[in-house]
VOGUFI-362736 format. One record per residue (C-alpha): x, y, z. Coordinates in Angstrom, 2 decimals. Last residue first. Layout:
<recs>
<rec px="X" py="Y" pz="Z"/>
...
</recs>
This chain:
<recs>
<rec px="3.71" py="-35.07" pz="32.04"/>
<rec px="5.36" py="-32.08" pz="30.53"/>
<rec px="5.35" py="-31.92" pz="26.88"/>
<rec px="7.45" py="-30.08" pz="24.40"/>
<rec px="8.41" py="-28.52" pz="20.96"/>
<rec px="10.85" py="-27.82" pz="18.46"/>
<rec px="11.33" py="-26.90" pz="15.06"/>
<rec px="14.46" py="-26.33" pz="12.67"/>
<rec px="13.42" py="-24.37" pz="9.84"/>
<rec px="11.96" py="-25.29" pz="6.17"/>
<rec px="9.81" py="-27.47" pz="7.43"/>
<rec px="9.93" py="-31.00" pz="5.45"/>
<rec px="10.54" py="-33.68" pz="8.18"/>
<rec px="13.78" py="-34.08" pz="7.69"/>
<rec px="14.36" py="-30.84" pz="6.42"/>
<rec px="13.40" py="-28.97" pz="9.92"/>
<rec px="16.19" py="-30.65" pz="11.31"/>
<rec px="15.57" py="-31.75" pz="15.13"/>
<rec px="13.54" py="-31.18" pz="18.29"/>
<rec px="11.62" py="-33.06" pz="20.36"/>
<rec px="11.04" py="-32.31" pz="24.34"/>
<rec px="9.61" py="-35.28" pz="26.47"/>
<rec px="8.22" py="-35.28" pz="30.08"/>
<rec px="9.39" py="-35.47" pz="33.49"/>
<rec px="10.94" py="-32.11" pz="34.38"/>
<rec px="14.45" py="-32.39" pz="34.33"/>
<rec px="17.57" py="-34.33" pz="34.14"/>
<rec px="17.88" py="-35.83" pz="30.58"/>
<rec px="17.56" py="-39.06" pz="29.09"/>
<rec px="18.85" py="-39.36" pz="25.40"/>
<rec px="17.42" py="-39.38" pz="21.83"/>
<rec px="17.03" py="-40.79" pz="18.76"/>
<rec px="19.65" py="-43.72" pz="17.73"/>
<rec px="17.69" py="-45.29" pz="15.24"/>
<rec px="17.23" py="-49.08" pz="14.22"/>
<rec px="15.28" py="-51.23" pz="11.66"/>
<rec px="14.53" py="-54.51" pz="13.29"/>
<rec px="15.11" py="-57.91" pz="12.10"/>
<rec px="16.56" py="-59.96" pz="14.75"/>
<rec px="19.81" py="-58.74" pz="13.97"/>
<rec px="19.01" py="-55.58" pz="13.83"/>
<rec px="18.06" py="-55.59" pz="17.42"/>
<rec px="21.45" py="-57.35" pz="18.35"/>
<rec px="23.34" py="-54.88" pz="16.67"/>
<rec px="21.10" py="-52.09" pz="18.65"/>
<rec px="21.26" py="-53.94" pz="21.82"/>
<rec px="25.24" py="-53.98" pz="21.78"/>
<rec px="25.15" py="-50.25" pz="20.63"/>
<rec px="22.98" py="-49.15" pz="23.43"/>
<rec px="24.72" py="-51.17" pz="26.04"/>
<rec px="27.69" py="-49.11" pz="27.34"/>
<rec px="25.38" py="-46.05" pz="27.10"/>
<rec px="22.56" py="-47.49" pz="29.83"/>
<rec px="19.22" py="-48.82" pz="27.71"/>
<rec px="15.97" py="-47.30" pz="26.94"/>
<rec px="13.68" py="-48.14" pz="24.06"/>
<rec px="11.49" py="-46.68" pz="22.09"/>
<rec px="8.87" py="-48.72" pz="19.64"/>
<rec px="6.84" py="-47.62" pz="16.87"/>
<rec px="8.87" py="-45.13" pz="15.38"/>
<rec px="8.24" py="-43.59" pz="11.84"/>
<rec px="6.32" py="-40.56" pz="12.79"/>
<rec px="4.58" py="-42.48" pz="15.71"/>
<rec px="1.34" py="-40.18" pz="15.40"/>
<rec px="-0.90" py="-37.76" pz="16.99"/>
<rec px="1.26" py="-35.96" pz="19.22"/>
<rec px="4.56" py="-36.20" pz="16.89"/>
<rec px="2.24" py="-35.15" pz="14.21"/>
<rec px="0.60" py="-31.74" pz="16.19"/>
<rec px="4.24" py="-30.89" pz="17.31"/>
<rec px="5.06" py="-30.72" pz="13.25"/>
<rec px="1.84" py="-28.88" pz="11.87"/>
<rec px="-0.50" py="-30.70" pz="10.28"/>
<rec px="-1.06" py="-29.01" pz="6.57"/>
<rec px="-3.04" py="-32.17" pz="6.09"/>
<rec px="-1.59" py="-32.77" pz="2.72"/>
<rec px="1.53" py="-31.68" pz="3.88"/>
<rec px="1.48" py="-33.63" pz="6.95"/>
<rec px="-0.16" py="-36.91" pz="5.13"/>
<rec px="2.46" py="-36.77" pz="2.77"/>
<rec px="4.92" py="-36.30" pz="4.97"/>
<rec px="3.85" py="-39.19" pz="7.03"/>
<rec px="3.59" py="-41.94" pz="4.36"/>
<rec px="6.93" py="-40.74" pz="2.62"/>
<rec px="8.70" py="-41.35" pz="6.00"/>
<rec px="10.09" py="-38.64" pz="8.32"/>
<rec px="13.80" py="-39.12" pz="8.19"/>
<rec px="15.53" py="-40.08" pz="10.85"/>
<rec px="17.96" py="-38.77" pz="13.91"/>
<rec px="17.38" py="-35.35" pz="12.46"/>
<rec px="14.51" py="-35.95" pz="14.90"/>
<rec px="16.20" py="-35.24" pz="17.91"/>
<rec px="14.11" py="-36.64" pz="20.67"/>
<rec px="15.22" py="-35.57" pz="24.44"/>
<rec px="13.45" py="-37.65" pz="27.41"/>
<rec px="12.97" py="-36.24" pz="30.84"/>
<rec px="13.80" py="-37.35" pz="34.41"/>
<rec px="12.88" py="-35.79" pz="37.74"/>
<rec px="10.40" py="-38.15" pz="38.01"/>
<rec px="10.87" py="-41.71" pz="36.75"/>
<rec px="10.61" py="-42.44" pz="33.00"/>
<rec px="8.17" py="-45.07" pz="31.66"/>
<rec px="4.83" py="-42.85" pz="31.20"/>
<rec px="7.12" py="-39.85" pz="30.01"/>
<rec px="7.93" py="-41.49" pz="26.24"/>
<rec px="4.24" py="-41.98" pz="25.61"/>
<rec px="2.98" py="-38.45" pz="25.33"/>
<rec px="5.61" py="-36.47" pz="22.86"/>
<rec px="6.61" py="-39.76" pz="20.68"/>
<rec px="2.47" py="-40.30" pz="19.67"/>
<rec px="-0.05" py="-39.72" pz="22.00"/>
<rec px="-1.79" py="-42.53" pz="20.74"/>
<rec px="0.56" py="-45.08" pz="20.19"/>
<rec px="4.35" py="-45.34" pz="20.12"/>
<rec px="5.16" py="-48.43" pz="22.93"/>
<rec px="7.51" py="-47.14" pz="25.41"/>
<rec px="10.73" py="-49.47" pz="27.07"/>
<rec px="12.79" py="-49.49" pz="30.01"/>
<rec px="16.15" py="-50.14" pz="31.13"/>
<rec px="16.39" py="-52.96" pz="28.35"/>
<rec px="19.92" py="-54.65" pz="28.77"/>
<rec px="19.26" py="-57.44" pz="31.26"/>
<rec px="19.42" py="-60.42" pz="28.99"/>
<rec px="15.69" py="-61.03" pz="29.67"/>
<rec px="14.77" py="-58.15" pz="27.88"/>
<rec px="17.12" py="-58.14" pz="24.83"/>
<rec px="15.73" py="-61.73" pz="24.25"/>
<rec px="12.18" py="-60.62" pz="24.47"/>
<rec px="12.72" py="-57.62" pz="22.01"/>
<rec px="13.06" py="-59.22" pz="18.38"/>
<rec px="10.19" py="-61.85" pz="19.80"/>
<rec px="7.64" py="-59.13" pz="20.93"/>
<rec px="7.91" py="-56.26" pz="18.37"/>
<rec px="4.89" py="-56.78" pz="16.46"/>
<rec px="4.23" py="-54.35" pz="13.65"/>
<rec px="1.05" py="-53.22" pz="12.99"/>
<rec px="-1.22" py="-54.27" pz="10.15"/>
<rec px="-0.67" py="-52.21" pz="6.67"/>
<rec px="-3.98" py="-51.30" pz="6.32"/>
<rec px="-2.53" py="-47.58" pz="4.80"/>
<rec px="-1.01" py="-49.10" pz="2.61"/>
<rec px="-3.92" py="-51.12" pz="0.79"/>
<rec px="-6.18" py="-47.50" pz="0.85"/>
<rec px="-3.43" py="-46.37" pz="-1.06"/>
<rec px="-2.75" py="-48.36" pz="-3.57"/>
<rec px="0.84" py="-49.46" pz="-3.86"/>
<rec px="3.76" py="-49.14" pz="-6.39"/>
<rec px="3.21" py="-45.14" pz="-6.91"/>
<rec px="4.48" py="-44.99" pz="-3.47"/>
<rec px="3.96" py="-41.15" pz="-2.09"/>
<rec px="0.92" py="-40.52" pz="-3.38"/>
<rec px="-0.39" py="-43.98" pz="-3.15"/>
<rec px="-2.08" py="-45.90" pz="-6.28"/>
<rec px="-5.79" py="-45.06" pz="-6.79"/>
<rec px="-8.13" py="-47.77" pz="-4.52"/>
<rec px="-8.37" py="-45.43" pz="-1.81"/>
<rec px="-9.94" py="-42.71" pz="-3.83"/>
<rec px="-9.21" py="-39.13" pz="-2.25"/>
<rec px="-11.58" py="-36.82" pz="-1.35"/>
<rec px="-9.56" py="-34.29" pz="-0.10"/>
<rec px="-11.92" py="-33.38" pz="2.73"/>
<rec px="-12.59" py="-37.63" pz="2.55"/>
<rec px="-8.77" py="-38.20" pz="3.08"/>
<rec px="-8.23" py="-35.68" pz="5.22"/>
<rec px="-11.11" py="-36.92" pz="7.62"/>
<rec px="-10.22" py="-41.07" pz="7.26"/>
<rec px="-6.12" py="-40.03" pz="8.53"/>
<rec px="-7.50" py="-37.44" pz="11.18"/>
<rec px="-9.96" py="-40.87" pz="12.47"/>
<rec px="-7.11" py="-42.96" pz="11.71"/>
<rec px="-4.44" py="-41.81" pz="14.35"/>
<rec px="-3.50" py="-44.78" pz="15.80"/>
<rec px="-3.43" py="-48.52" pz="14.56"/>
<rec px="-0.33" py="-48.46" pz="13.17"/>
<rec px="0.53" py="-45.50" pz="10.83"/>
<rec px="3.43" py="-47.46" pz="8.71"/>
<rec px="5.33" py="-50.24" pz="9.44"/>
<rec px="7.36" py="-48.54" pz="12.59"/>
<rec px="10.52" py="-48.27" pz="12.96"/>
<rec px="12.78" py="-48.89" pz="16.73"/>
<rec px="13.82" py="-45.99" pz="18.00"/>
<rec px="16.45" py="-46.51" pz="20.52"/>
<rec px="16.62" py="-43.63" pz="23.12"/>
<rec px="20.44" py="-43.60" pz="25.19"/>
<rec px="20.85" py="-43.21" pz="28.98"/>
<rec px="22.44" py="-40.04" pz="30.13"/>
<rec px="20.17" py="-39.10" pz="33.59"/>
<rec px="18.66" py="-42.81" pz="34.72"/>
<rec px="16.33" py="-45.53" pz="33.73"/>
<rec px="16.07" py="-48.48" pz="36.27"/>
<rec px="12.43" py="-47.06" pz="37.46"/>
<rec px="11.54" py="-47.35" pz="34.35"/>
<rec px="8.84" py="-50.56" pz="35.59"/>
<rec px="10.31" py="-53.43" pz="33.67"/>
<rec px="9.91" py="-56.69" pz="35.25"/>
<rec px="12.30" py="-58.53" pz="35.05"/>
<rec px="12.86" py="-59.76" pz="38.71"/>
<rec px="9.54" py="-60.87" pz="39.21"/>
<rec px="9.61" py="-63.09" pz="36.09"/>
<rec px="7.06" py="-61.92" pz="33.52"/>
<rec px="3.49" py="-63.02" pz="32.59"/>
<rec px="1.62" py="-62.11" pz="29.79"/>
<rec px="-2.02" py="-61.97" pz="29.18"/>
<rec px="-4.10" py="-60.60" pz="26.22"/>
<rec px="-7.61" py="-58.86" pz="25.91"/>
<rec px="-8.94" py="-57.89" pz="22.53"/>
<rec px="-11.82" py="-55.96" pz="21.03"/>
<rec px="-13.00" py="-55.86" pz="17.76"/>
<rec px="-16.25" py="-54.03" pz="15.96"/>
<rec px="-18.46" py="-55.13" pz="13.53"/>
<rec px="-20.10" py="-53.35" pz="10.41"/>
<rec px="-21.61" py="-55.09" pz="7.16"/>
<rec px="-25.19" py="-53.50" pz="7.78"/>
<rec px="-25.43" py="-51.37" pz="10.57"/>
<rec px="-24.82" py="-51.88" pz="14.07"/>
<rec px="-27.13" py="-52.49" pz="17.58"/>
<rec px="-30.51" py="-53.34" pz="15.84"/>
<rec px="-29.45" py="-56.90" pz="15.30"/>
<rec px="-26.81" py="-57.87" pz="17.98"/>
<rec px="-24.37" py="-61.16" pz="16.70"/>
<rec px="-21.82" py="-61.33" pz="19.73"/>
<rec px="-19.02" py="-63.96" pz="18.84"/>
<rec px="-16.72" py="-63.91" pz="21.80"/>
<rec px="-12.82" py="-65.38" pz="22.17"/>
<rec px="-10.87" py="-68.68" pz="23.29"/>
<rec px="-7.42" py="-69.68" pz="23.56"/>
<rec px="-5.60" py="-68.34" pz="20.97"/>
<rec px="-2.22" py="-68.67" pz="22.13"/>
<rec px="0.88" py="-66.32" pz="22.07"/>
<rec px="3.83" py="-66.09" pz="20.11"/>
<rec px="3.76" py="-62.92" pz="18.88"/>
<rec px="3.63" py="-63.34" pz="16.28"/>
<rec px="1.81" py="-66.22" pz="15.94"/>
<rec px="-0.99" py="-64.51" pz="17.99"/>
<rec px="-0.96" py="-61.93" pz="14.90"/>
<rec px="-1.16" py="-64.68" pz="12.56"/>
<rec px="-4.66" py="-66.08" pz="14.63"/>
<rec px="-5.87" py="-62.69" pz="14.87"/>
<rec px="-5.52" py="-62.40" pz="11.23"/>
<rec px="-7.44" py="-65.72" pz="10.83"/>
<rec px="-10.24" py="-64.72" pz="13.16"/>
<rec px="-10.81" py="-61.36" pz="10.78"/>
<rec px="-11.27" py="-63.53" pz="7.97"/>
<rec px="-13.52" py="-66.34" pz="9.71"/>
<rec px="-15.70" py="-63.34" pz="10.77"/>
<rec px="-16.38" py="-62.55" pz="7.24"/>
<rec px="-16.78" py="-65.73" pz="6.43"/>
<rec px="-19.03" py="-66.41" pz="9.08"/>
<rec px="-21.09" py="-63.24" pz="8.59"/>
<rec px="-22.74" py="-62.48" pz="11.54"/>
<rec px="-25.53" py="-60.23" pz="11.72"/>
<rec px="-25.29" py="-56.77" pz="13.49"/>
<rec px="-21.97" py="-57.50" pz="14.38"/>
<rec px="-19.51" py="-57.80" pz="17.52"/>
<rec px="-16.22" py="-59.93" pz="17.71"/>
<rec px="-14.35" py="-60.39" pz="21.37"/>
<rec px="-10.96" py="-61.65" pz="21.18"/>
<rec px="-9.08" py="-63.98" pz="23.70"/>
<rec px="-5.27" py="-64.13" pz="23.73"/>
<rec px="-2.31" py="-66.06" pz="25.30"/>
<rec px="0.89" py="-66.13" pz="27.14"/>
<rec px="2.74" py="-62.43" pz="25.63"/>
<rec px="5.82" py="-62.63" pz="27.32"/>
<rec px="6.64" py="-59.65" pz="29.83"/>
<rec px="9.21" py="-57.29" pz="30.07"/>
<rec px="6.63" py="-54.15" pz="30.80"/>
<rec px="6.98" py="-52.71" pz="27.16"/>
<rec px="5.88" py="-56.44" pz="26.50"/>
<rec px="3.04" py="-56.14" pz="27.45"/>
<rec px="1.65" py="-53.14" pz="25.71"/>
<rec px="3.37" py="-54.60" pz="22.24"/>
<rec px="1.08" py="-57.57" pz="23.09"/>
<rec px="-2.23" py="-55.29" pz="23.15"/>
<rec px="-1.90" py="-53.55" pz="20.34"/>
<rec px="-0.13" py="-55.90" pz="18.10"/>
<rec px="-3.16" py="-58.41" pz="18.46"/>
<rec px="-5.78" py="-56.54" pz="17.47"/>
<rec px="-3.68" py="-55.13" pz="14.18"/>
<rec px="-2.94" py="-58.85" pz="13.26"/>
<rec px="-6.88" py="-59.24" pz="13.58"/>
<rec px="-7.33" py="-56.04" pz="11.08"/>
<rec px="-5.45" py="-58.05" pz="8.76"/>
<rec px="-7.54" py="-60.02" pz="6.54"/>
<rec px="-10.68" py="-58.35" pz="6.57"/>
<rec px="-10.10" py="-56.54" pz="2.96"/>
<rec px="-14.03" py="-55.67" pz="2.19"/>
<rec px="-12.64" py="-52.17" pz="1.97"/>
<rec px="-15.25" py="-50.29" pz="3.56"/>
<rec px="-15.24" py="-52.43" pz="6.14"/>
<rec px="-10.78" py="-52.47" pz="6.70"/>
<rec px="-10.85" py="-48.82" pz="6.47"/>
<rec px="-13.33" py="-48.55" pz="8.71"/>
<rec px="-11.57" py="-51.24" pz="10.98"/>
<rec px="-9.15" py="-48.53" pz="11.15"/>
<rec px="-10.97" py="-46.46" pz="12.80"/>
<rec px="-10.23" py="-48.16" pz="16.49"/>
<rec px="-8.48" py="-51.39" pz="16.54"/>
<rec px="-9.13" py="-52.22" pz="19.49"/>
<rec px="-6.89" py="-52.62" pz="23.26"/>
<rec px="-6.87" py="-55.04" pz="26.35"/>
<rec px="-3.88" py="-55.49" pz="28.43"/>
<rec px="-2.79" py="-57.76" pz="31.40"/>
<rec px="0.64" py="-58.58" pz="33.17"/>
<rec px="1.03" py="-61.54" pz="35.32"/>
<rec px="3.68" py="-62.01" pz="37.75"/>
<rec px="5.59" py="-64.66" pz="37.49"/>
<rec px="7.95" py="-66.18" pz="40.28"/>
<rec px="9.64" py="-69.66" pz="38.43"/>
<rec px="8.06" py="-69.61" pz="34.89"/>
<rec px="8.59" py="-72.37" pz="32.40"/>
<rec px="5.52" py="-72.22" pz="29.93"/>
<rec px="4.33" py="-75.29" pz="32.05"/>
<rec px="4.97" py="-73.57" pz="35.25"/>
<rec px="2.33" py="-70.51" pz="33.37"/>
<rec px="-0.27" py="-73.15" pz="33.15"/>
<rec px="-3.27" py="-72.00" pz="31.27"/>
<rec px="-7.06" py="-73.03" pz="31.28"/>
<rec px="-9.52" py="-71.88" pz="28.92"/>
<rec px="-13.22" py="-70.48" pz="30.24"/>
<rec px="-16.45" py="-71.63" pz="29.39"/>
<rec px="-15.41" py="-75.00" pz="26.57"/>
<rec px="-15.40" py="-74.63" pz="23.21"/>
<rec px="-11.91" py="-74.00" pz="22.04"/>
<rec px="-9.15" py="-76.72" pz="22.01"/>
<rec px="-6.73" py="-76.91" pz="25.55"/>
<rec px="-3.28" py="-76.35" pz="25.25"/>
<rec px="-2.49" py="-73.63" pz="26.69"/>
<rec px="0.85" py="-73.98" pz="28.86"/>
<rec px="3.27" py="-74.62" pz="26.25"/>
<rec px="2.07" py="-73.15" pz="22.95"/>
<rec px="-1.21" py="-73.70" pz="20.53"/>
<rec px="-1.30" py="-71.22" pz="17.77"/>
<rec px="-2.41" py="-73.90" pz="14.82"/>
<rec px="-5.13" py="-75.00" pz="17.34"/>
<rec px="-7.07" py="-71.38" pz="17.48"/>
<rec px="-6.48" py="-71.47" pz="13.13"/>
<rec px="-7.97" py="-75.14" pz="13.54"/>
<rec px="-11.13" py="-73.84" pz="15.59"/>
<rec px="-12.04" py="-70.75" pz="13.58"/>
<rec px="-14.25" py="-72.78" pz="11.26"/>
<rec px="-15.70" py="-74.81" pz="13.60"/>
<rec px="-16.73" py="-72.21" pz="15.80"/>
<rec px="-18.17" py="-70.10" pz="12.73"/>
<rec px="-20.70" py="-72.75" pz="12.05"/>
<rec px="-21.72" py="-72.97" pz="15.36"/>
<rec px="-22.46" py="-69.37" pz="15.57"/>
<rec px="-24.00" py="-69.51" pz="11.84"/>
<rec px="-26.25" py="-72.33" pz="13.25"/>
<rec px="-27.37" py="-70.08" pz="16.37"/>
<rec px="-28.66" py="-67.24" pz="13.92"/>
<rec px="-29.14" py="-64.27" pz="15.25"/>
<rec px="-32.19" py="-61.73" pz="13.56"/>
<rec px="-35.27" py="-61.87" pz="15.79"/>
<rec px="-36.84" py="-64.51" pz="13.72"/>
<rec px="-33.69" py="-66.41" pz="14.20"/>
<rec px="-34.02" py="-66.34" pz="17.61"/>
<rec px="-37.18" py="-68.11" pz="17.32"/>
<rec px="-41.06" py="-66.86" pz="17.31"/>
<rec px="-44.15" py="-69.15" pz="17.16"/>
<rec px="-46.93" py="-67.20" pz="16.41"/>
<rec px="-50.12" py="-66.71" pz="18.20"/>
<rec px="-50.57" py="-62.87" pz="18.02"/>
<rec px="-49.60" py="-62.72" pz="14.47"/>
<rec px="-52.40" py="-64.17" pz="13.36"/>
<rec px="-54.61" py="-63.01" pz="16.03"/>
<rec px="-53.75" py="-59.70" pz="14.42"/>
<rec px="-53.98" py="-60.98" pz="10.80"/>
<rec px="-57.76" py="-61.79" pz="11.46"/>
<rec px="-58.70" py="-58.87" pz="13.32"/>
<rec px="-57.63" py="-57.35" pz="10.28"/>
<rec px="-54.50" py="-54.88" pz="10.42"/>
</recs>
């Protein structure tokens, strides 16, 4: 470099967008996102976005005693599929479902939302995508939008790539909370379905595909009416409204949300000790998604229900002389019901067993998990 180009250089005048973030684009973004933020408004939020922190009123949203309830989740792999894909749309619902389903597994109301969006250079359309899913997502499970981070970091991801993050509140009346410590020896396991994988288990999902390598934008395997790299973003489902009724009419015991650590893992963290759940998985049939992926995989049966919800995103616990009461009433409100198991004296944990058929063995198969 000439003496020349070095004093150059030495005396410019740098700005942020020399250095790769771009203030405008942030600004831009803000007012793009702003009326899908307003179009989830709800009692108790109803403040617009742009100010340091968002207020909410929980007396306004009519609580008595709450106590709050807080969760914050990703999307994990998925959002590879989602990338790759230049499909944006529904990753946000995804961000959404993970942490509301959390809350509302303890009985409480999903209040409101805040996301956090990183990239190497923001793409406001991009961005304005992913905001709109987390927007339909909040609606829902009708929460607010109240407010979020936009982090642009050059050097930090590659070209194209961003991550999610999202942090919800609920709040739930003292006296409905659900803590499992209601559940007792002989209650019934509702399985409520799932819409496909979720949000877990995409990393073994994204490494049999590419061992196999598969093209994503052939039709399915196992639906010859879908591609497969569209079915397998199929955003989670959200489980809030079709349970909150069933909560606060005092027939949940208790209730587990399927996600990593699948039905073996998650059904202990809401039993009491002494207590263990008992899955029979003749109870339903493994769907086409999931067998494919096990034979394809050559995943053996305990390794799915670890890994994945096999069908059932949502378990719930309720006394015998309510199950089928909350079961019509689940229907009702849209859900696709299973009787699957029952609570069991015992070590606290989970033990599955069923019909090798229904999930394509040729024997009947067991296995277990002590928390």
């Amino acid at each position: 470099m000439s003496d020349k180009d070095k004093s150059k250089r030495d005396t410019k005048s740098y700005t942020y967008q020399d250095a790769g973030v771009s203030i405008s684009e942030g600004n831009a973004l803000v007012d793009r996102i702003a009326p899908l933020a307003k179009q989830t408004r709800r009692p108790g939020a109803d403040a617009a976005l742009g100010g340091f922190g968002a207020f909410f009123d929980p007396r306004a949203a009519g609580y008595r005693d709450p106590l709050l309830v807080a969760a914050t989740d990703g999307v994990g792999t998925k959002l590879r599929l989602a990338i790759d894909s230049g499909h944006h749309d529904t990753v946000g619902i995804d961000l959404v479902a993970m942490c509301a389903n959390d809350l509302i597994v303890q009985g409480a109301e999903p209040l409101f939302f805040l996301d956090y969006f990183a990239s190497g250079k923001l793409e406001s359309v991009v961005a304005t995508e992913v905001v709109a899913g987390i927007a339909e997502g909040c609606r829902q499970a009708g929460c607010a939008l109240i407010g979020g981070e936009t982090a642009e970091m050059p050097g930090m991801y590659n070209a194209g790539d961003y991550d999610l993050a999202g942090f919800c509140v609920g709040a739930v009346e003292r006296e409905e909370a659900l803590t499992g410590d209601r559940v007792s020896d002989g209650d019934v396991i509702l399985g409520l379905a799932s819409s496909g994988f979720h949000s877990n288990g995409y990393s073994l999902v994204r490494r049999i595909i590419a061992d196999r390598e598969l093209d994503l934008e052939a039709e399915a395997p196992y639906d010859s009416r879908r591609k497969l790299g569209s079915d397998l973003r199929t955003p989670t489902r959200i489980y809030v409204k079709s349970l909150l009724p069933a909560i606060r009419n005092g027939r949940v015991k208790a209730l587990a949300h399927i996600t990593g650590g699948g039905l073996l893992e998650n059904l202990p963290r809401v039993l009491p000790k002494g207590l263990r759940a008992h899955v029979d998985t003749a109870a339903w049939r493994l769907p086409p998604a999931f067998a494919w992926l096990r034979e394809t995989g050559h995943i053996a049966p305990e390794e799915l229900a670890r890994t994945f919800n096999c069908g059932i995103g949502m378990a719930v616990i309720a006394a015998p002389a309510d199950a089928a009461i909350l079961a019509a009433q689940l229907q009702e409100a849209g859900e696709t019901v299973y009787t699957i198991g029952h609570v069991e004296t015992g070590t606290r944990g989970t033990t599955i067993a069923g019909a090798g058929s229904t999930w394509g063995q040729k024997d009947n198969w067991s296995a277990a998990h002590d928390a």
